[in-house]
C-alpha positions as CSV (number, residue, x, y, z in Angstrom):
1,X,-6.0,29.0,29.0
2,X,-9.5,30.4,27.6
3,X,-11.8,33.1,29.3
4,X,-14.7,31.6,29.7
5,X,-17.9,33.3,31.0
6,X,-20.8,30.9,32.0
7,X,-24.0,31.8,32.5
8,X,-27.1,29.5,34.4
9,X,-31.0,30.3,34.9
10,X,-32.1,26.8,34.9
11,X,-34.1,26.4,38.4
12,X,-35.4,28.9,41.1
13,X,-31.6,30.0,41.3
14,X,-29.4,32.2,38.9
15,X,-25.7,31.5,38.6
16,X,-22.5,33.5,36.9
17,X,-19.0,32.2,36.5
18,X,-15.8,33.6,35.1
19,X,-12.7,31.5,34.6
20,X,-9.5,33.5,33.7
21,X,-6.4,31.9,34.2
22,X,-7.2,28.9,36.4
23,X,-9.0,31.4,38.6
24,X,-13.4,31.4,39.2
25,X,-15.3,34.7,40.3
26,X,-18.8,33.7,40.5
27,X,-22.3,34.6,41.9
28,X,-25.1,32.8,43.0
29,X,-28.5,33.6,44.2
30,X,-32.1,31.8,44.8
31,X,-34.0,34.0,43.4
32,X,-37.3,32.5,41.7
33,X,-38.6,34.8,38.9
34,X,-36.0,37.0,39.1
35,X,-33.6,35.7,36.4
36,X,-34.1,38.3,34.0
37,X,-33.6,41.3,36.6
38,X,-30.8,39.4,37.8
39,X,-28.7,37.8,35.1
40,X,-27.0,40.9,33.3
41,X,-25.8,42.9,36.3
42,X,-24.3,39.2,37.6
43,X,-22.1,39.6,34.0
44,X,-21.2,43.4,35.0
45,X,-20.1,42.3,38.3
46,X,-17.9,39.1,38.0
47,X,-16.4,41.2,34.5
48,X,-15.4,44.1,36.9
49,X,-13.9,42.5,39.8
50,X,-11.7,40.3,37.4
51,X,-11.2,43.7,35.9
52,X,-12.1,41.5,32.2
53,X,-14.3,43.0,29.5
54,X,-16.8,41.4,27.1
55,X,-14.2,41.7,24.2
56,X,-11.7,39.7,26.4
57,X,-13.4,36.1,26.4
58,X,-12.6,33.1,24.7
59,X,-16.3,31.9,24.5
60,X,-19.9,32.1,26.3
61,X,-21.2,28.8,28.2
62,X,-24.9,28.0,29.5
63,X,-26.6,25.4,31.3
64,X,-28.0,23.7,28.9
65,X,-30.7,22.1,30.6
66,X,-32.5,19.9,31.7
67,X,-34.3,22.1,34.1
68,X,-36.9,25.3,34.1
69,X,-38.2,25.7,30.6
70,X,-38.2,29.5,30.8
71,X,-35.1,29.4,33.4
72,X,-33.2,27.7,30.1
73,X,-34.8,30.0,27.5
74,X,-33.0,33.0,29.5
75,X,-29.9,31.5,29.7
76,X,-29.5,30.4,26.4
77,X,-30.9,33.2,25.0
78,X,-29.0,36.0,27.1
79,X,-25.2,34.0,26.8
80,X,-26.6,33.3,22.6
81,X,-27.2,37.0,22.1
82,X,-23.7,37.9,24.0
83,X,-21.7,35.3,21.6
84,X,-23.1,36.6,18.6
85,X,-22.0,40.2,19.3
86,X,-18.6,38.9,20.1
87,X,-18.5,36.3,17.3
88,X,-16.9,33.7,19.4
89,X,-18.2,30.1,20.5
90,X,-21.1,29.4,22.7
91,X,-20.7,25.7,24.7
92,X,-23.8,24.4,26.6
93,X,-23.5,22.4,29.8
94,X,-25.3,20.0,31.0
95,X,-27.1,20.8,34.4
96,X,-27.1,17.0,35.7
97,X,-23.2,17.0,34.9
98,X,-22.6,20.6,37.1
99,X,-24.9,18.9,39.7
100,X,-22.8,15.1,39.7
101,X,-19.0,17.8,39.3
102,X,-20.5,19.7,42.6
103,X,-20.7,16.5,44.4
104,X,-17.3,15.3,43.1
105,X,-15.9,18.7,44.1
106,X,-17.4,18.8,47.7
107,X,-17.4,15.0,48.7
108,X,-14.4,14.0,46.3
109,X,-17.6,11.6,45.2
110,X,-16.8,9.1,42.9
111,X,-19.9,7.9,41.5
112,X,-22.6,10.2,41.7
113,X,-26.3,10.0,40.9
114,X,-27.6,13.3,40.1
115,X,-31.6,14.2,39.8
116,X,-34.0,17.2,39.7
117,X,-37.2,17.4,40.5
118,X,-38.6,17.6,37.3
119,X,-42.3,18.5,38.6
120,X,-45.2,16.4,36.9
121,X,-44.2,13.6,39.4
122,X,-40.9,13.0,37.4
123,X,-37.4,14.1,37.9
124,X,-34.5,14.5,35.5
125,X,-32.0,11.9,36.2
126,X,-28.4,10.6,35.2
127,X,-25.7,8.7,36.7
128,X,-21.6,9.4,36.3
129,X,-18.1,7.7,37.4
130,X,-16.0,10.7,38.2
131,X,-12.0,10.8,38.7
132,X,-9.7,14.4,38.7
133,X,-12.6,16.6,37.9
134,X,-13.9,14.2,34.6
135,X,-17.2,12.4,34.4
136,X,-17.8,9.3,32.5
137,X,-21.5,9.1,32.0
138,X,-22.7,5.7,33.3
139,X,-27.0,6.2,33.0
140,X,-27.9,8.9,30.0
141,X,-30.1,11.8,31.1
142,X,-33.6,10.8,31.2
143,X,-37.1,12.3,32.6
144,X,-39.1,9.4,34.2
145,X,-41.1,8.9,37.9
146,X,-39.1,7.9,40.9
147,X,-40.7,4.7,41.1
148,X,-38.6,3.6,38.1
149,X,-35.0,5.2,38.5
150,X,-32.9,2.3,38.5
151,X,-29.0,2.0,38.8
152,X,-26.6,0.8,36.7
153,X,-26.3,-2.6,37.2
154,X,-22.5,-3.2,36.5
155,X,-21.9,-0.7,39.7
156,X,-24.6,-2.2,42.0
157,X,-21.7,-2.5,45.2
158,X,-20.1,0.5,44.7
159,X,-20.8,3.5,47.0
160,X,-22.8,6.1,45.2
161,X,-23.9,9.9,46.4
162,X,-26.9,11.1,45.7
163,X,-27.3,15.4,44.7
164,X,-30.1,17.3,44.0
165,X,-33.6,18.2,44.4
166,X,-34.6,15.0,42.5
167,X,-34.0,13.2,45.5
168,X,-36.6,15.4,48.0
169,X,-39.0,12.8,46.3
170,X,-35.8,9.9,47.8
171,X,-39.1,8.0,49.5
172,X,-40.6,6.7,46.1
173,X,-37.5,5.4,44.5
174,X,-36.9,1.6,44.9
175,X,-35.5,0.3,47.7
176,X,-32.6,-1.0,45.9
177,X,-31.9,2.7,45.0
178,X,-32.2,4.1,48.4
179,X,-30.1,1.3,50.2
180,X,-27.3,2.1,47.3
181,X,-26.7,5.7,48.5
182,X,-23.9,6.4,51.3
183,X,-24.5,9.5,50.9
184,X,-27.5,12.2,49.8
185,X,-27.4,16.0,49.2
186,X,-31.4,17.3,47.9
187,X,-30.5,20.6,48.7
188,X,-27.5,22.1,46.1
189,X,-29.1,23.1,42.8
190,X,-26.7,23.2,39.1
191,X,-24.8,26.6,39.6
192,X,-22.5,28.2,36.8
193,X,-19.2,28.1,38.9
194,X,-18.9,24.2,38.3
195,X,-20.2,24.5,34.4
196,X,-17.4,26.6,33.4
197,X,-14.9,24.1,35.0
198,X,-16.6,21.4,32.1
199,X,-16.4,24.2,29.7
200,X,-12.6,24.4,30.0
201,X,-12.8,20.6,29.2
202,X,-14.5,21.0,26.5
203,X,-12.8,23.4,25.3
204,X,-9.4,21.7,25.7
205,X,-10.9,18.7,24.1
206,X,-11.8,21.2,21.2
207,X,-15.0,22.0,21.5
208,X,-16.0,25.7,19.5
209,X,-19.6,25.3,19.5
210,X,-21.2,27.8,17.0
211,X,-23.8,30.3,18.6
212,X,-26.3,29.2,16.2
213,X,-26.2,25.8,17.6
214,X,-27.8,26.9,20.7
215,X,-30.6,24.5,22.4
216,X,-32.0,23.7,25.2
217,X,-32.2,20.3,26.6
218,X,-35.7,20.0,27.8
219,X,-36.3,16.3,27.9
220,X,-39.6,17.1,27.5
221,X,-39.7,17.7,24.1
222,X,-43.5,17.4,23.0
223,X,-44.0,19.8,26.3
224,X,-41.9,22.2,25.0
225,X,-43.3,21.8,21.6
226,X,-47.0,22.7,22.7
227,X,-45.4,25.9,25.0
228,X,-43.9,27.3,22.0
């Protein structure tokens, strides 16, 4: 089994995860604007109670994204810098997966709508089908307004669970939508403990991501274009 250190910086909260041996040390804390201060001594602490060091892991994984622009620049660019030093792989994670594996986790949720408020009047959104810890994607990731998240139709009667901070803005999404939920969490955000569980499937599956391959999913991309 790999060592796998994930990192996340991609809303107001900042997240660390080590896996080693089937086992998950992690910290978490809200802390807007504080990602940078915060991030690094994270690492130092999860690597010293698992008693690991940097030259011990198997790869690096970040959220990915969609989320914070600058949140996902620090990420990436912090678990990037630390894979290149220690010339092993680099896998980025989805934050709308970790978001839908957290509700699969807690609620043994089935299908699972995750969303984040994406600001602008928008949110991030996609949909999954989840069994022993896998998702199947079922709606691809998408940045639109509330008003026009719709579900997948095949699965209109099933039972789905909503998670997120996408759905905060629940009161502007179709009816259809709202009626479709048997259950809604707005308040869990992506954290890095349930990324490196879908790194070790990635990494099972094969997955050795080079460092340089590093990018953030924005969504947004002629946003991000004009900020950089």
């Amino acid at each position: 089994m790999p060592t796998l250190l994930a990192l996340d910086a991609s809303t107001s909260a900042c997240s660390c995860a080590l896996w080693r041996d089937g086992h998950v040390i992690s910290r978490y804390r809200d802390a807007p604007r504080q990602h940078t201060h915060l991030l690094m001594p994270m690492v130092d602490d999860v690597l010293a109670e698992a008693c690991v060091a940097l030259a011990d892991l198997d790869a690096l994984v970040y959220g990915r994204g969609p989320g914070s622009f600058t949140g996902l620049r620090i990420a990436a660019g912090t678990a990037q810098g630390l894979a290149f030093a220690l010339e092993c792989p680099l896998i980025g994670v989805s934050t709308l997966e970790a978001l839908a594996l957290s509700a699969h986790r807690r609620l043994h949720a089935r299908y699972v709508v995750a969303a984040m408020d994406a600001r602008m009047d928008e949110v991030y959104a996609a949909a999954y089908r989840c069994h022993d810890g896998v998702l199947e994607p079922l709606m691809a990731e998408a940045v639109l307004a509330p008003e026009r998240l719709r579900l997948p139709a095949a699965f209109h009667d099933v039972d789905w669970v909503g998670i997120g901070s996408g759905w905060n803005l629940r009161e502007r999404m179709p009816v259809e939508v709202q009626s479709a939920l048997g259950q809604c969490l707005s308040e869990p955000q992506p954290a890095a403990e349930d990324m490196v569980h879908l790194a070790v499937q990635a990494w099972k599956s094969g997955e050795r991501p080079s460092p340089d391959a590093a990018v953030p999913v924005y969504l947004r991309n002629e946003i991000a274009w004009q900020r950089g």
